[in-house]
N, CA, C and O atoms as a GROMACS GRO file, in nm:
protein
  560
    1UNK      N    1  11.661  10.530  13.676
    1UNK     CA    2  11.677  10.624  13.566
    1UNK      C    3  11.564  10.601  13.466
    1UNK      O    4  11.532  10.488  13.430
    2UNK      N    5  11.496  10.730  13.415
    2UNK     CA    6  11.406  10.673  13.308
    2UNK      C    7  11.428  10.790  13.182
    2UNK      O    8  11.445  10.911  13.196
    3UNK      N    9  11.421  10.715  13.063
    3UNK     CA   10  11.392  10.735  12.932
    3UNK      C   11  11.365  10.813  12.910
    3UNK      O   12  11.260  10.804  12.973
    4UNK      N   13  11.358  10.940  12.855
    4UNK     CA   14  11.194  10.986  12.800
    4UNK      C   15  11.229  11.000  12.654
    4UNK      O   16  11.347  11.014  12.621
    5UNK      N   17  11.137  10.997  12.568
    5UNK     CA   18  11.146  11.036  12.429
    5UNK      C   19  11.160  10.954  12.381
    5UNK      O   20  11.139  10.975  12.262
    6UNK      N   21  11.210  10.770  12.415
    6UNK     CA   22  11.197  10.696  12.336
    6UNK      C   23  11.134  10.687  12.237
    6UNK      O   24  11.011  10.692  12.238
    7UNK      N   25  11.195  10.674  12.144
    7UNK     CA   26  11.115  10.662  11.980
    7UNK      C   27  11.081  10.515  11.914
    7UNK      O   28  10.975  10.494  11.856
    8UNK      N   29  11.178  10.420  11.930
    8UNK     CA   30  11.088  10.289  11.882
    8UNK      C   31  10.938  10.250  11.850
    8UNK      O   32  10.851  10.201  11.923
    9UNK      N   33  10.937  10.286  11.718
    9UNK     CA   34  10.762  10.227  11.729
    9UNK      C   35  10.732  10.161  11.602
    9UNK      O   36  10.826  10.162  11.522
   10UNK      N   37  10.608  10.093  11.557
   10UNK     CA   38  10.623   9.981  11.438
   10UNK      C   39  10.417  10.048  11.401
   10UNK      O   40  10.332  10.083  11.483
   11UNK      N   41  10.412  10.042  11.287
   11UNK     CA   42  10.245  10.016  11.261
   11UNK      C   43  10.265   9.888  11.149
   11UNK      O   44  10.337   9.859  11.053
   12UNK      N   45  10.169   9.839  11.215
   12UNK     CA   46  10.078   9.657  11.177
   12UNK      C   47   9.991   9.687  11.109
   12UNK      O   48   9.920   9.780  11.147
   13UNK      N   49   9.970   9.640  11.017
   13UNK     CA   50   9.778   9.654  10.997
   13UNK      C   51   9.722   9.454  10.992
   13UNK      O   52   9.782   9.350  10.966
   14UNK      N   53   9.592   9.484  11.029
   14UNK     CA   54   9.521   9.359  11.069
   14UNK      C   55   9.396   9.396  11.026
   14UNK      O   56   9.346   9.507  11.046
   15UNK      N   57   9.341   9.296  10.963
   15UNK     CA   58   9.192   9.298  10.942
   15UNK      C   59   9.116   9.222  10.988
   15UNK      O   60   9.139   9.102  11.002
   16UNK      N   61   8.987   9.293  11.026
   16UNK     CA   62   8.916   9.241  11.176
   16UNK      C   63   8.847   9.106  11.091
   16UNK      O   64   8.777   9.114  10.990
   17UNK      N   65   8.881   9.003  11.150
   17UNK     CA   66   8.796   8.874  11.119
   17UNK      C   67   8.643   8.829  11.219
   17UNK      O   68   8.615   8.858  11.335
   18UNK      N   69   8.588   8.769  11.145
   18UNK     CA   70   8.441   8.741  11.161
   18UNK      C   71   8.439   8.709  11.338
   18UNK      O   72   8.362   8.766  11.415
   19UNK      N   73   8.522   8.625  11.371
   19UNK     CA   74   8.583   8.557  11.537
   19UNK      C   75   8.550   8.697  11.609
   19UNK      O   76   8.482   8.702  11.712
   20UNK      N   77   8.605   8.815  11.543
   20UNK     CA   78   8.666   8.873  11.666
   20UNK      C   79   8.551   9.021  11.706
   20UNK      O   80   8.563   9.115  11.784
   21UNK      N   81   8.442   8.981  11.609
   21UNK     CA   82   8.291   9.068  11.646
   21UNK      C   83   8.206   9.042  11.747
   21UNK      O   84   8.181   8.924  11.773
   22UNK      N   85   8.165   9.115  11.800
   22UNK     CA   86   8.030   9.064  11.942
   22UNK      C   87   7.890   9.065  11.840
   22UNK      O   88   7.888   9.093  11.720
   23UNK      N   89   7.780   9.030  11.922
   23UNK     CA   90   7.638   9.047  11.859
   23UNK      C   91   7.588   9.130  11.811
   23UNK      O   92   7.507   9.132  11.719
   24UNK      N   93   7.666   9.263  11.911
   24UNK     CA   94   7.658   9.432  11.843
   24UNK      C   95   7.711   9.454  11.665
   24UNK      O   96   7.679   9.547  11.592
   25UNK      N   97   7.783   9.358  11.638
   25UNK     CA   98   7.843   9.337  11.510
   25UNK      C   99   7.938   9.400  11.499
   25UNK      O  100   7.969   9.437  11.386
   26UNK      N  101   8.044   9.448  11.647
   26UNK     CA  102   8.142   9.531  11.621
   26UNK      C  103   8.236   9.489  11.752
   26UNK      O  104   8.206   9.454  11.865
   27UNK      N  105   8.382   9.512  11.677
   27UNK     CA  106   8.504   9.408  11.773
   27UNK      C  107   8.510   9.382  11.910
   27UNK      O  108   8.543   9.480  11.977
   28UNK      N  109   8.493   9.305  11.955
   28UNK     CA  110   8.489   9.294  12.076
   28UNK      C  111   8.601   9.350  12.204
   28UNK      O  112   8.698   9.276  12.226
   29UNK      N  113   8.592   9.444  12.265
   29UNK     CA  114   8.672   9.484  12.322
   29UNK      C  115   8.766   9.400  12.387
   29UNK      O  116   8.776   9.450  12.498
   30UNK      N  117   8.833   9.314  12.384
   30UNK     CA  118   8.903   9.213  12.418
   30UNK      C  119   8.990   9.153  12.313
   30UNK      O  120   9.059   9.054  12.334
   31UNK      N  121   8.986   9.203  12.226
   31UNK     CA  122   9.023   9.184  12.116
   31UNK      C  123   9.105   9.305  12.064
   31UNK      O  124   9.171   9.299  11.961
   32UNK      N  125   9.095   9.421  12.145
   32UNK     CA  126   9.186   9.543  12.092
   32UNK      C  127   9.335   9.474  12.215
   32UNK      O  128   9.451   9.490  12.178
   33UNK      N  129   9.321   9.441  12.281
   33UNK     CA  130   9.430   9.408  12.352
   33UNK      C  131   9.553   9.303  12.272
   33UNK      O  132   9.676   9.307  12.276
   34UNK      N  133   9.441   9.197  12.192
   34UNK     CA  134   9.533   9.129  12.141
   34UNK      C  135   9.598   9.178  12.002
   34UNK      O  136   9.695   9.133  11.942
   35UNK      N  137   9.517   9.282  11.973
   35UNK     CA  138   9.589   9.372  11.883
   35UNK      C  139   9.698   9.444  11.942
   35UNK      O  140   9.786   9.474  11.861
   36UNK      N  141   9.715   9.479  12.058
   36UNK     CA  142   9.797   9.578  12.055
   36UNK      C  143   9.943   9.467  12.097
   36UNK      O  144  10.060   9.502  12.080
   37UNK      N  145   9.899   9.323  12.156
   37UNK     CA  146   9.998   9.294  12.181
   37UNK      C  147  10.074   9.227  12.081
   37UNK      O  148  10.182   9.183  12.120
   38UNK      N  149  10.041   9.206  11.952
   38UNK     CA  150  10.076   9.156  11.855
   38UNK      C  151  10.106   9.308  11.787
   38UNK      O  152  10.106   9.299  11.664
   39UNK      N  153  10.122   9.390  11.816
   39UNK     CA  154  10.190   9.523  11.734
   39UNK      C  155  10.325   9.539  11.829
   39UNK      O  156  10.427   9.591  11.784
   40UNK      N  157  10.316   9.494  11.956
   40UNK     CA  158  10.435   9.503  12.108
   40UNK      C  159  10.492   9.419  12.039
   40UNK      O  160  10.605   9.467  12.027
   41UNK      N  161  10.490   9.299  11.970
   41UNK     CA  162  10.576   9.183  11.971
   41UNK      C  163  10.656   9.196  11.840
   41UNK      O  164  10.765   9.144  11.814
   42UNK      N  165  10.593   9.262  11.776
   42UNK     CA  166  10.672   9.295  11.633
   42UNK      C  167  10.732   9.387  11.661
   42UNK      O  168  10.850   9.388  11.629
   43UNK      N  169  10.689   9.474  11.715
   43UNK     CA  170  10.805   9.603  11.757
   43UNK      C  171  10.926   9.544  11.820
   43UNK      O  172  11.028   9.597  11.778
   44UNK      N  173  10.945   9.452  11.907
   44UNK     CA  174  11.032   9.397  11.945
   44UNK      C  175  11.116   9.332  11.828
   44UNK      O  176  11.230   9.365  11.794
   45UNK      N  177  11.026   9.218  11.766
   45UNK     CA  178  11.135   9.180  11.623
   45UNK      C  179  11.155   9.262  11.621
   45UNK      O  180  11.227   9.287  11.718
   46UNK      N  181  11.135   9.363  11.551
   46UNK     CA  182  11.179   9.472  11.432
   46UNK      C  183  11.300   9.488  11.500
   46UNK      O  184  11.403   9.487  11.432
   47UNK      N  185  11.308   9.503  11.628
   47UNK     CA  186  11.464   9.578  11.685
   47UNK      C  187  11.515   9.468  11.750
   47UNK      O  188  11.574   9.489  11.855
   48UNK      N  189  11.503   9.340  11.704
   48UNK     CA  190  11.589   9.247  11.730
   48UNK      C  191  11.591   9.188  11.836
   48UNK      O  192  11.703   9.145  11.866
   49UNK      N  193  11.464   9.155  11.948
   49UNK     CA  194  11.464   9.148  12.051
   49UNK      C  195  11.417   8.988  12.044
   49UNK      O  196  11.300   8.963  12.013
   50UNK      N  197  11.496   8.897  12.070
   50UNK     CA  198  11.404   8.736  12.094
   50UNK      C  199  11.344   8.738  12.207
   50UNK      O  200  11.408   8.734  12.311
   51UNK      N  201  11.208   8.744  12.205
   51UNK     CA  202  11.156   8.716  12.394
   51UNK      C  203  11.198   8.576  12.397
   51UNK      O  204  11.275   8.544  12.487
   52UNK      N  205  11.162   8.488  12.315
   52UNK     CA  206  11.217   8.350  12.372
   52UNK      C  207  11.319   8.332  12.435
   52UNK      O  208  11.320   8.285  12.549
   53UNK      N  209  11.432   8.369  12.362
   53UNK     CA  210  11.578   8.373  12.431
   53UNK      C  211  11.590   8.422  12.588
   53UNK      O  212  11.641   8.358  12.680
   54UNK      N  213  11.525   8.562  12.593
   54UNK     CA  214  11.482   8.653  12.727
   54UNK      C  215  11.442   8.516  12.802
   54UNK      O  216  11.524   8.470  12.881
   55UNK      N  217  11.349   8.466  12.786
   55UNK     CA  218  11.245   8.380  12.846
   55UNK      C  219  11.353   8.286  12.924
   55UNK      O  220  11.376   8.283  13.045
   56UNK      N  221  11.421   8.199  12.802
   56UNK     CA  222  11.532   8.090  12.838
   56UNK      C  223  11.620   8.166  12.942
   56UNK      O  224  11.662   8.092  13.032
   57UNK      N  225  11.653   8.283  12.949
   57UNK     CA  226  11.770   8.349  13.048
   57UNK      C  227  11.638   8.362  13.183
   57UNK      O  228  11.691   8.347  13.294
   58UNK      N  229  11.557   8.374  13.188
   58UNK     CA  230  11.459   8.366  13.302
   58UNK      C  231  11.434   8.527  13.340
   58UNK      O  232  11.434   8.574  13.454
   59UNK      N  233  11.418   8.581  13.244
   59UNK     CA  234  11.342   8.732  13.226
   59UNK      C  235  11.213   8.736  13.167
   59UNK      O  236  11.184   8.668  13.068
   60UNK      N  237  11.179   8.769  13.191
   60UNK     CA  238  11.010   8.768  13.146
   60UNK      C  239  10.939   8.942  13.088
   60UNK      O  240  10.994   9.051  13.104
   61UNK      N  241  10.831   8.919  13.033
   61UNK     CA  242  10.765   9.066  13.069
   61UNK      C  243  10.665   9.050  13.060
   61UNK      O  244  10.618   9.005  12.956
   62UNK      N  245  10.570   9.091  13.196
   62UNK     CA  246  10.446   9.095  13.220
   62UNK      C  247  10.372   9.250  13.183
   62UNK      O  248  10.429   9.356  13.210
   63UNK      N  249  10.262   9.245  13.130
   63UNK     CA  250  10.157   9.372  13.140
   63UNK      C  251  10.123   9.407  13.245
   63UNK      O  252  10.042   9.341  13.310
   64UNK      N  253  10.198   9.565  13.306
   64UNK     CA  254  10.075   9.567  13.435
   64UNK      C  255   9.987   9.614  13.460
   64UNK      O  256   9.910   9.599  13.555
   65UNK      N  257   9.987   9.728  13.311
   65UNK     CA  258   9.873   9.826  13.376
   65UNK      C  259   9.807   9.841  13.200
   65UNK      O  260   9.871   9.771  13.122
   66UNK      N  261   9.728   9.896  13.156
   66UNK     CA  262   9.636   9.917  13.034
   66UNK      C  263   9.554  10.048  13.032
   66UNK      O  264   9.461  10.056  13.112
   67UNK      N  265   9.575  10.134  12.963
   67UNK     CA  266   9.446  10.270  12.967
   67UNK      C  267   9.400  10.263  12.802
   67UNK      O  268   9.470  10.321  12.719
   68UNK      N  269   9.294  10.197  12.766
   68UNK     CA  270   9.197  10.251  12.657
   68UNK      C  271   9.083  10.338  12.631
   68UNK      O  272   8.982  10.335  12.701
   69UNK      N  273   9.099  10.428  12.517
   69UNK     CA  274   9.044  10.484  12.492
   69UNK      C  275   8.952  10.485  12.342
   69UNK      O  276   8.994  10.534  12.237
   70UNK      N  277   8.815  10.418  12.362
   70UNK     CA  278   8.735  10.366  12.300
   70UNK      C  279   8.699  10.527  12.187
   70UNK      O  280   8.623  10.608  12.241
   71UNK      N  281   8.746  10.560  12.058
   71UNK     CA  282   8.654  10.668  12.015
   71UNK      C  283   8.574  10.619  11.935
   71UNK      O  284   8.463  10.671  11.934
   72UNK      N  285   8.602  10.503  11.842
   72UNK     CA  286   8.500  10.475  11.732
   72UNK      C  287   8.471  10.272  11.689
   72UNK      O  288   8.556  10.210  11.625
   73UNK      N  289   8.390  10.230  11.721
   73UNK     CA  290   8.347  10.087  11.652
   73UNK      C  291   8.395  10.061  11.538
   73UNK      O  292   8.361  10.114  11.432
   74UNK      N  293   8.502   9.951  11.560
   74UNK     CA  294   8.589   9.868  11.414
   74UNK      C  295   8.453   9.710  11.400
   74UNK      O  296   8.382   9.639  11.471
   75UNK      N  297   8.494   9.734  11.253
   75UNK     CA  298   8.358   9.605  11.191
   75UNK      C  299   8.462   9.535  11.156
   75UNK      O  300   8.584   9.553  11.164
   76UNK      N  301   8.383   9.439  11.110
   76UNK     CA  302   8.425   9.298  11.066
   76UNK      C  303   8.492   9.373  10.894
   76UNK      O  304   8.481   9.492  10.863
   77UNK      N  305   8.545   9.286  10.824
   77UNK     CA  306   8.639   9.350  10.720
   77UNK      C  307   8.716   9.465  10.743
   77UNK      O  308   8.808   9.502  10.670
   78UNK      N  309   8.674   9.527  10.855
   78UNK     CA  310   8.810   9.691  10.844
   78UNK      C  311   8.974   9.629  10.863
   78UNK      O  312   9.020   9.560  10.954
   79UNK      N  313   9.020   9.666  10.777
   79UNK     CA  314   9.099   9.724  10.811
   79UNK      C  315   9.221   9.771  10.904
   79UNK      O  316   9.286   9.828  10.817
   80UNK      N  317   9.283   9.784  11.000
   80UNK     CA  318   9.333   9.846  11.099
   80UNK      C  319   9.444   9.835  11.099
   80UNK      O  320   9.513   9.735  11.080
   81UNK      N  321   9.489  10.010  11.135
   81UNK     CA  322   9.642  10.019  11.114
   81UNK      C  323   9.639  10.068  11.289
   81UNK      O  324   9.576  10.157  11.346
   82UNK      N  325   9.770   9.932  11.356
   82UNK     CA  326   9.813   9.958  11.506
   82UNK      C  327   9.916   9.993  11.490
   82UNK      O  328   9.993   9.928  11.420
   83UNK      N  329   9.954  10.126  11.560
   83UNK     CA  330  10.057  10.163  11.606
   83UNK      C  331  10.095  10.137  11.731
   83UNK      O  332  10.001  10.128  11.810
   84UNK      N  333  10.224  10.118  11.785
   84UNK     CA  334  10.272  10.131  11.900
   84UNK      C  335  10.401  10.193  11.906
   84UNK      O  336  10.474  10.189  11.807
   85UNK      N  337  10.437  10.254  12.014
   85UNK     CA  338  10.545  10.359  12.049
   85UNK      C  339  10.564  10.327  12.124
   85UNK      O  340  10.476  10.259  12.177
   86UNK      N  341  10.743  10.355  12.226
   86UNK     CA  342  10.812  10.290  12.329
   86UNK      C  343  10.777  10.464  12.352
   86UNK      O  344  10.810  10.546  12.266
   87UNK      N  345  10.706  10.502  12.483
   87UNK     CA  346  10.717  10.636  12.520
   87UNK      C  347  10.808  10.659  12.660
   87UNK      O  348  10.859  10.769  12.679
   88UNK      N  349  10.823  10.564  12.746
   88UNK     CA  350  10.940  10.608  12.830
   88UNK      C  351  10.971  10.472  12.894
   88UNK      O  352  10.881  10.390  12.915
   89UNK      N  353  11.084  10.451  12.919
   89UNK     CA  354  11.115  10.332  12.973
   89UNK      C  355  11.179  10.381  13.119
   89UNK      O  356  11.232  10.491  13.141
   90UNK      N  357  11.166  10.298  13.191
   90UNK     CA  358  11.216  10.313  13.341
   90UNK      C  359  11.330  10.199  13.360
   90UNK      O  360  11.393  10.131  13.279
   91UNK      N  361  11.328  10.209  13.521
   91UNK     CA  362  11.424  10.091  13.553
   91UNK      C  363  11.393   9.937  13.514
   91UNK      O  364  11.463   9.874  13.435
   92UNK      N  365  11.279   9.886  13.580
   92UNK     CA  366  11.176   9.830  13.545
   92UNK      C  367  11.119   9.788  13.459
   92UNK      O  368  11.145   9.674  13.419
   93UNK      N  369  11.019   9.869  13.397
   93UNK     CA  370  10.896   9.891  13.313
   93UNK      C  371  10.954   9.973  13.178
   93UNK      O  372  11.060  10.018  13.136
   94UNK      N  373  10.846   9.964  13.146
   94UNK     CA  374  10.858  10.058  12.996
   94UNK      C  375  10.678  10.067  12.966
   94UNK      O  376  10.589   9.985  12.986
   95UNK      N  377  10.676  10.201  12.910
   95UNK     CA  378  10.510  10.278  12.930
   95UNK      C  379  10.524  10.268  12.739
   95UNK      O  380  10.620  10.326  12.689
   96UNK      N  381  10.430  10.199  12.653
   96UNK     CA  382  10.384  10.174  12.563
   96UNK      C  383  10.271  10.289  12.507
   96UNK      O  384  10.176  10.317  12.580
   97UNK      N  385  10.286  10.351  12.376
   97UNK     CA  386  10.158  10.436  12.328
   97UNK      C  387  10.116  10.326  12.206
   97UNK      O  388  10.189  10.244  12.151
   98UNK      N  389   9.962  10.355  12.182
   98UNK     CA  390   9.902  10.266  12.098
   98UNK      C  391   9.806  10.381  12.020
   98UNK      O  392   9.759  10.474  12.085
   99UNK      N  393   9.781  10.367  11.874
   99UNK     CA  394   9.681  10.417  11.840
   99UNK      C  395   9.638  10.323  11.729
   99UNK      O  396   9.726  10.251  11.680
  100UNK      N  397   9.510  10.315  11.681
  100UNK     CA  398   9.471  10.244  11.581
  100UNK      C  399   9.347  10.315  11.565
  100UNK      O  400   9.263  10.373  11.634
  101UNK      N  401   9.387  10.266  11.360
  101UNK     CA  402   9.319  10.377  11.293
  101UNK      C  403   9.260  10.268  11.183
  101UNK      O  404   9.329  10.168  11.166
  102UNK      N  405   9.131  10.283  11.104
  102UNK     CA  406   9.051  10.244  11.039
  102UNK      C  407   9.135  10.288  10.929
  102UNK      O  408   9.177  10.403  10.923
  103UNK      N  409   9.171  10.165  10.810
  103UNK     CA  410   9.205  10.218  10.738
  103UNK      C  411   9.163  10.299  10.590
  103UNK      O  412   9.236  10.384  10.539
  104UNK      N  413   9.059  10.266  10.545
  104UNK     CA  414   8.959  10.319  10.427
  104UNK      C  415   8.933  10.467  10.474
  104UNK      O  416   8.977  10.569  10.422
  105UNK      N  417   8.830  10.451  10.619
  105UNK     CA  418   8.770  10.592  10.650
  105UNK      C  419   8.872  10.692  10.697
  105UNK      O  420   8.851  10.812  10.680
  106UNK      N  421   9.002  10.637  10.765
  106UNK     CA  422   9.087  10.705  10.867
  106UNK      C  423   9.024  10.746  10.995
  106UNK      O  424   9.079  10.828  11.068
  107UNK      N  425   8.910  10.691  11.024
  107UNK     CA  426   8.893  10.727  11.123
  107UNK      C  427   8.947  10.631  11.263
  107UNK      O  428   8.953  10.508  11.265
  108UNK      N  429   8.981  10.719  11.370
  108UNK     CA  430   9.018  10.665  11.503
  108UNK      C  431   8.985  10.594  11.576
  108UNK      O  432   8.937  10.655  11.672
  109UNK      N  433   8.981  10.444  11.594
  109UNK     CA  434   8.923  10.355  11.649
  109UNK      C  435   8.986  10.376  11.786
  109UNK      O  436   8.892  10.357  11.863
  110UNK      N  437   9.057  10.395  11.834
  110UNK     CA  438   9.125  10.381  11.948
  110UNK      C  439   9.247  10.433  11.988
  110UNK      O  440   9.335  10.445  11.902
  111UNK      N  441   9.274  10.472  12.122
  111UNK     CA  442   9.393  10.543  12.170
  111UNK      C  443   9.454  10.466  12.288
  111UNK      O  444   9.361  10.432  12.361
  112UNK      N  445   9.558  10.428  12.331
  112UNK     CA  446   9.556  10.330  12.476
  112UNK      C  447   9.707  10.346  12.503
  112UNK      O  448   9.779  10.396  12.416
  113UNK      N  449   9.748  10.314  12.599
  113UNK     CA  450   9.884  10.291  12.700
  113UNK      C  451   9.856  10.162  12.763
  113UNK      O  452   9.749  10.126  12.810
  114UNK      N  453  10.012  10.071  12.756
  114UNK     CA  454  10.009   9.981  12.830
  114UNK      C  455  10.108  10.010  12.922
  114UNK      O  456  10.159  10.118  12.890
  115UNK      N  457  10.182   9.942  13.065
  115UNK     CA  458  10.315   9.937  13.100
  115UNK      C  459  10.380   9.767  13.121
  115UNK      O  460  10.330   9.671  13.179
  116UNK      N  461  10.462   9.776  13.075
  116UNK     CA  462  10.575   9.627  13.112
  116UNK      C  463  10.645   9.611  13.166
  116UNK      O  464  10.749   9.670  13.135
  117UNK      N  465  10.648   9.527  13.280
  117UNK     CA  466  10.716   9.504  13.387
  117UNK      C  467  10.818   9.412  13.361
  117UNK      O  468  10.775   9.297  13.359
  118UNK      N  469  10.916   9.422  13.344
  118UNK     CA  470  11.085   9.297  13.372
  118UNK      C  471  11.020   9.206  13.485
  118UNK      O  472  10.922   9.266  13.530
  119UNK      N  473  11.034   9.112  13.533
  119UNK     CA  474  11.018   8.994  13.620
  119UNK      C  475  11.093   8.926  13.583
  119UNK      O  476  11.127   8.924  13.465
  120UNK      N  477  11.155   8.826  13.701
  120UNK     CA  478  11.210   8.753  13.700
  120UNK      C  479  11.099   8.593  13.743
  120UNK      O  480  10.987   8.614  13.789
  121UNK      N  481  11.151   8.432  13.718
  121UNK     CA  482  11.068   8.348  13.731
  121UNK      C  483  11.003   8.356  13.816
  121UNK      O  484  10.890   8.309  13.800
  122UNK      N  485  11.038   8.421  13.958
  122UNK     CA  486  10.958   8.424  14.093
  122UNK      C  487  10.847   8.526  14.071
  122UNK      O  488  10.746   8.510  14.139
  123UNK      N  489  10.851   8.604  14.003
  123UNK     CA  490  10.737   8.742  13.972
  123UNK      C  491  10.813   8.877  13.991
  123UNK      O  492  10.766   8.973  13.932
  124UNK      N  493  10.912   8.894  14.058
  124UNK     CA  494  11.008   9.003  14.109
  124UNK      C  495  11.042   9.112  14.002
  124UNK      O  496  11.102   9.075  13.900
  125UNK      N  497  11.022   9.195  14.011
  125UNK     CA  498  11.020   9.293  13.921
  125UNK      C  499  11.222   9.309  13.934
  125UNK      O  500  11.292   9.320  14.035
  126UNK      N  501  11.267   9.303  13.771
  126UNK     CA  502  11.432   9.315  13.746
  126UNK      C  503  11.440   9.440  13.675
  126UNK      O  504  11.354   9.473  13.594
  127UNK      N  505  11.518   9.493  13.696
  127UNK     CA  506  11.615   9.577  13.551
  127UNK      C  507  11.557   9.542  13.476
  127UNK      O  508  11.518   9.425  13.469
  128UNK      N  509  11.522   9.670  13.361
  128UNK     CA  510  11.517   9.578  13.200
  128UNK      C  511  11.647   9.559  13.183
  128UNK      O  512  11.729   9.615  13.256
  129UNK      N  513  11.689   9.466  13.068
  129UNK     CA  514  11.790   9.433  13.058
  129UNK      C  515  11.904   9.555  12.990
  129UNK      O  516  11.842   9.616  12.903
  130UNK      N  517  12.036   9.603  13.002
  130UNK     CA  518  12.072   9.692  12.901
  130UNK      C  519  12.052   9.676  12.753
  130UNK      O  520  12.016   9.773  12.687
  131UNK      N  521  12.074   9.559  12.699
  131UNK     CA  522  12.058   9.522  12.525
  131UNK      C  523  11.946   9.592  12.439
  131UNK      O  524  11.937   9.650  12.330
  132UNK      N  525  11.843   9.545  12.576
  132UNK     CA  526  11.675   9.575  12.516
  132UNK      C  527  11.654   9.693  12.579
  132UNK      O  528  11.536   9.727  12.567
  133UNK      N  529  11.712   9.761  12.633
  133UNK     CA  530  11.706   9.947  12.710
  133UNK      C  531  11.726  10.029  12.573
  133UNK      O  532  11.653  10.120  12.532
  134UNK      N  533  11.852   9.971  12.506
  134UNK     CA  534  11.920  10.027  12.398
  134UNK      C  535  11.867  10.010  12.291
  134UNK      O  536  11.882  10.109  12.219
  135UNK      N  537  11.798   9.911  12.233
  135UNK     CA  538  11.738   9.912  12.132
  135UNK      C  539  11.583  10.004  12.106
  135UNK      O  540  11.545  10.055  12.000
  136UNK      N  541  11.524  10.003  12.223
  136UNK     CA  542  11.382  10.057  12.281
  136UNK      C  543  11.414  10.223  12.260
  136UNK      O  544  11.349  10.311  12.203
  137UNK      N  545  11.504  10.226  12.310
  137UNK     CA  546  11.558  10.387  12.290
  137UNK      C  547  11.582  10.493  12.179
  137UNK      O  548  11.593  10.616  12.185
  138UNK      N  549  11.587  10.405  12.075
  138UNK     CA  550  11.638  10.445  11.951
  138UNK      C  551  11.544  10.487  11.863
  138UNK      O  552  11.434  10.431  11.871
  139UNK      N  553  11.558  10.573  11.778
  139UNK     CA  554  11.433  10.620  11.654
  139UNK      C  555  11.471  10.466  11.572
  139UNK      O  556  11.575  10.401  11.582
  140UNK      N  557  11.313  10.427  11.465
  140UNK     CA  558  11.384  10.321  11.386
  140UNK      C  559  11.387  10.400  11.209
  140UNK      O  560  11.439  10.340  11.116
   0.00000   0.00000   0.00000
């Protein structure tokens, strides 16, 4: 059975530190990932979700898949407001929207989708759990 319309979503803002620039003088693409997964993980607080606890019951959630869409170079001091959105959850998985936006200029640094896979300790893809189906589902 899958979702659609899930509404759960949270915006972060983070400001790009000196670490996280290449030589080009602009963020290193490897670094929008750990943005987005630190906007995934608060979205989860926000709706009450302990991954630790998950973890201790031997549920996991792995990333499996990623689509970015590069429109504009974030500098060092910007700014950045990440959004993320629960856009459909499956049996399985659950398909993540991301956007992040410069905050002074407003302009669009980026657009992306992730998906998350339930696993169990062996790697086995589980059920998401019902608790966290139900919370994911909800407008906040």
């Amino acid at each position: 059975m899958t979702t659609q319309g899930a509404r759960a979503s949270i915006t972060v803002h983070l400001q790009v530190r000196l670490d996280e620039i290449d030589i080009m003088g602009i963020v290193h693409s490897s670094n929008y990932l750990k943005y987005m997964e630190h906007a995934r993980a608060k979205l989860l607080e926000q709706q009450g979700v302990d991954l630790m606890a998950w973890v201790k019951k031997g549920i996991r959630a792995v990333l499996a898949s990623d689509t970015l869409h590069y429109r504009h170079p974030a500098t060092y001091g910007d700014t950045l407001a990440i959004s993320c959105q629960v856009e459909e959850i499956g049996h399985t998985s659950a398909r993540l929207g991301y956007g992040i936006v410069e905050l002074r200029t407003g302009k669009e640094i980026l657009e992306a989708t992730t998906t998350v896979v339930a696993i169990d300790p062996s790697g086995k893809p589980i059920p998401i759990p019902q608790e966290i189906r139900e919370v994911l589902s909800h407008s906040v």
